[in-house]
N, C-alpha and C positions, 0 to 999 in steps of 0.2 A: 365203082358203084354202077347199078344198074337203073337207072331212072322208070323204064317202062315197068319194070318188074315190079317197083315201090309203085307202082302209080295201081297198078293192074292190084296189089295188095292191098292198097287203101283203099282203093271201088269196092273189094270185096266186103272189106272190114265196113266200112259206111253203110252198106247193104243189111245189115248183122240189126235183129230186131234190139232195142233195151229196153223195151217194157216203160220207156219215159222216164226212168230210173238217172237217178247221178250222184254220183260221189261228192258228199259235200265235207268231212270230216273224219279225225281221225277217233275211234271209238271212248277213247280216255279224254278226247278235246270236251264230251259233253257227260260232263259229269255229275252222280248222283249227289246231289245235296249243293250242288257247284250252281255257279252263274248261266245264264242262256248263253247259246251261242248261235251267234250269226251267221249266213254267207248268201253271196248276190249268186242268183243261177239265172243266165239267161236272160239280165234284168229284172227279177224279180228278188226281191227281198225272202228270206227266210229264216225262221227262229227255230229252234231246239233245246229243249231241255229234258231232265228226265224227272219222273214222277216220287215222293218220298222212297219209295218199292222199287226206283231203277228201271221204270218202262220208260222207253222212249217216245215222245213226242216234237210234232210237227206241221209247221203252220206260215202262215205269210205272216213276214217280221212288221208289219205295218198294222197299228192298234187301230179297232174300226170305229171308236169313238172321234178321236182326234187326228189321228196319223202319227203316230208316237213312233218314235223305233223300239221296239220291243226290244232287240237285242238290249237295251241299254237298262231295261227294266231287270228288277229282281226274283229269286224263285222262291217265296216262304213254305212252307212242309210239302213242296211238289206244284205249286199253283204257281205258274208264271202272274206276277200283278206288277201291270204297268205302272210306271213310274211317274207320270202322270196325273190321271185321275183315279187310281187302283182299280182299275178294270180285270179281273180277275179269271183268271183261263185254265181249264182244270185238264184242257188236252183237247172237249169234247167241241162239236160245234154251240158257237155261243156269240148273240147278238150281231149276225154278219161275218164272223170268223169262223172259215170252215179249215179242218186242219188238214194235212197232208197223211198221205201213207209214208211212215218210214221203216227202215231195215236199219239192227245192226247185225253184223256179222260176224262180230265181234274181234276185228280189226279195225273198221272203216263200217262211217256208217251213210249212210243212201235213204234220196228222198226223192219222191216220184212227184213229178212233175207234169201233167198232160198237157194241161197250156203251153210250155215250153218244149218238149218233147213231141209234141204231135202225132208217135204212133197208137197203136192199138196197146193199151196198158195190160201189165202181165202182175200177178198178185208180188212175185220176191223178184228183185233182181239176178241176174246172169253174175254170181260168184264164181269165180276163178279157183281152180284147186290148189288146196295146200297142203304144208305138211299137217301134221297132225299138231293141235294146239297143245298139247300135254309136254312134247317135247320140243318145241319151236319157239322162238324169240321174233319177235315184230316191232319195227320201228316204221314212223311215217313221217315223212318232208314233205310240207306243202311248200309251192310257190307261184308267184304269178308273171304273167308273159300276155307282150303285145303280139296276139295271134290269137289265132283259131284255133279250137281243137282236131279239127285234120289238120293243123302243123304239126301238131304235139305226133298225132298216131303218124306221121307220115316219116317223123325222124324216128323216131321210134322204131318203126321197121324197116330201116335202113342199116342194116348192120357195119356195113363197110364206113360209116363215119366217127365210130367210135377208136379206129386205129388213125384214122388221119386226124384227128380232131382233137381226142382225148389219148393222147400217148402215155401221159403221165399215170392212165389208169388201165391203161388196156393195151397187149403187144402180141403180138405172133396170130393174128387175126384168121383167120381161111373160115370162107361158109363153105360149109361141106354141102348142102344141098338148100336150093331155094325151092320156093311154095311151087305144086305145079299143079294148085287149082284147088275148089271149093273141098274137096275130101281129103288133102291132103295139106295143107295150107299153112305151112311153119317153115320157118328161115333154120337151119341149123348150123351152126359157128364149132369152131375151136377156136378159144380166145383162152389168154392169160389176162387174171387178174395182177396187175401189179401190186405188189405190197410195201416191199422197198425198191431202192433204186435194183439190187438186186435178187430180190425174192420175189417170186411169182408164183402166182395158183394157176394150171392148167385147168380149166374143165371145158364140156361140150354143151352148149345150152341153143335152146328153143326160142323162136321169139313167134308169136304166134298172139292176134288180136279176134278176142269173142266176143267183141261188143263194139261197136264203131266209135267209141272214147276211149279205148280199154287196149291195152298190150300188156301180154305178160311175156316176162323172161322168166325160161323153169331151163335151172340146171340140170341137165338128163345123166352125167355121166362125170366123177369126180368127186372131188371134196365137194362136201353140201348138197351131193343130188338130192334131188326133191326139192329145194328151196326156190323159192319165188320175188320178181321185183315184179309189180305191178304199177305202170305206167296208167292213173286216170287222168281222163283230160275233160275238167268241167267248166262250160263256157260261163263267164263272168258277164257278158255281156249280150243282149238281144241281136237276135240275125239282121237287122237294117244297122247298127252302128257301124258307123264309116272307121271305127279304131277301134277294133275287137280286140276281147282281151280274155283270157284262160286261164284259170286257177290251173295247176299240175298238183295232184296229188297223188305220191307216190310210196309203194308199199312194199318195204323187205321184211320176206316172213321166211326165216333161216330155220333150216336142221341139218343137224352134226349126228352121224354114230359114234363119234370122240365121246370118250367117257368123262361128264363133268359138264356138258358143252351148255345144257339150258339152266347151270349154276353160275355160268361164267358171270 
């Protein structure tokens, strides 16, 4: 491993505007006709649901009546109503509840944050390229970690620790070339994917961060070129908490020219 390199990577990545934008869920988690759903960014509470019509909506998970958790309240024909005293939320601003901008992308959906985020707000967030939804499969893992989100992106762009570390998933490792600055700025490996003890996938993939939470691995050359893992790293916790903590929400959006591949 090269430490200055990952250091010099992550300054640049940190540098990288996101519009206050963050990954808070995975597109299927907030569902039409479905329950709210919750998630802490930054210390701040948030709610989500979608409208009878499938629009999405977004707001502080805290009811301005009483301090209810919203999350916990129910969604009748698209109107989030608190659980409480039925305080009734149709999306719009209403009695001290002002909602949020969100995005879905229809993968992962994102909620802009400027209180917590603190730069210059941008209208869509910084999406990541993919394959083409028609023929691609996407699956998403959330989970949580006592850390910061530059831990998340810092390991993240360290390639060389997924052969020491994860053997059992990754062997025959070489970066073929590291980032060598703001125009050119992606780690490039040949790695094998392990699949059994003895069956591996070679391919050559990119690791490369466009948003200072955000890494993406894109396969360039191999089975599944074009495919994507997207590494977001959204802080669970406010910047003064002495024990920071990071939701990891992470995104594989796979394509095959295998005939059959997005019937699998």
């Amino acid at each position: 491993a090269r430490p200055a390199l990952i250091a010099d990577a992550l300054k640049r990545a940190s540098a990288r505007p996101s519009g206050n934008w963050f990954v808070v869920a995975a597109s299927r988690e907030v569902r039409t006709g479905g329950p709210p759903f919750g998630r802490t960014v930054g210390g701040a509470e948030v709610v989500l649901w979608r409208s009878a019509a499938g629009e999405l909506h977004a707001g502080p998970g805290i009811c301005p009546h009483l301090g209810a958790p919203l999350r916990e309240s129910r969604v009748v024909c698209g109107t989030l109503v608190c659980h409480w005293h039925g305080l009734a939320l149709d999306g719009g601003p209403f009695a001290g509840w002002e909602p949020y901008p969100a995005y879905d992308d229809g993968v992962l959906v994102w909620v802009r944050l400027d209180a917590v985020g603190g730069e210059e707000p941008t209208r869509r967030p910084v999406v990541p390229r993919r394959p083409a939804a028609g023929g691609a499969l996407d699956a998403v893992c959330t989970t949580e970690g006592r850390c910061e989100p530059q831990d998340v992106v810092a390991n993240r762009l360290d390639p060389w620790h997924g052969a020491w570390f994860h053997p059992y998933s990754f062997v025959d490792l070489t970066v073929i070339r590291a980032p060598r600055g703001e125009d050119d700025d992606a780690f490039v490996v040949d790695v094998s994917f392990r699949v059994t003890r003895r069956c591996v996938v070679p391919v050559r993939a990119e690791f490369t961060a466009p948003g200072p939470r955000t890494v993406v691995m894109r396969i360039a050359e191999g089975e599944g070129a074009g495919s994507v893992v997207e590494t977001h790293a959204t802080p669970l916790t406010g910047g003064a908490d002495e024990r920071p903590r990071t939701t990891v929400i992470e995104a594989v959006v796979a394509a095959s020219d295998r005939p059959g591949f997005a019937l699998a």
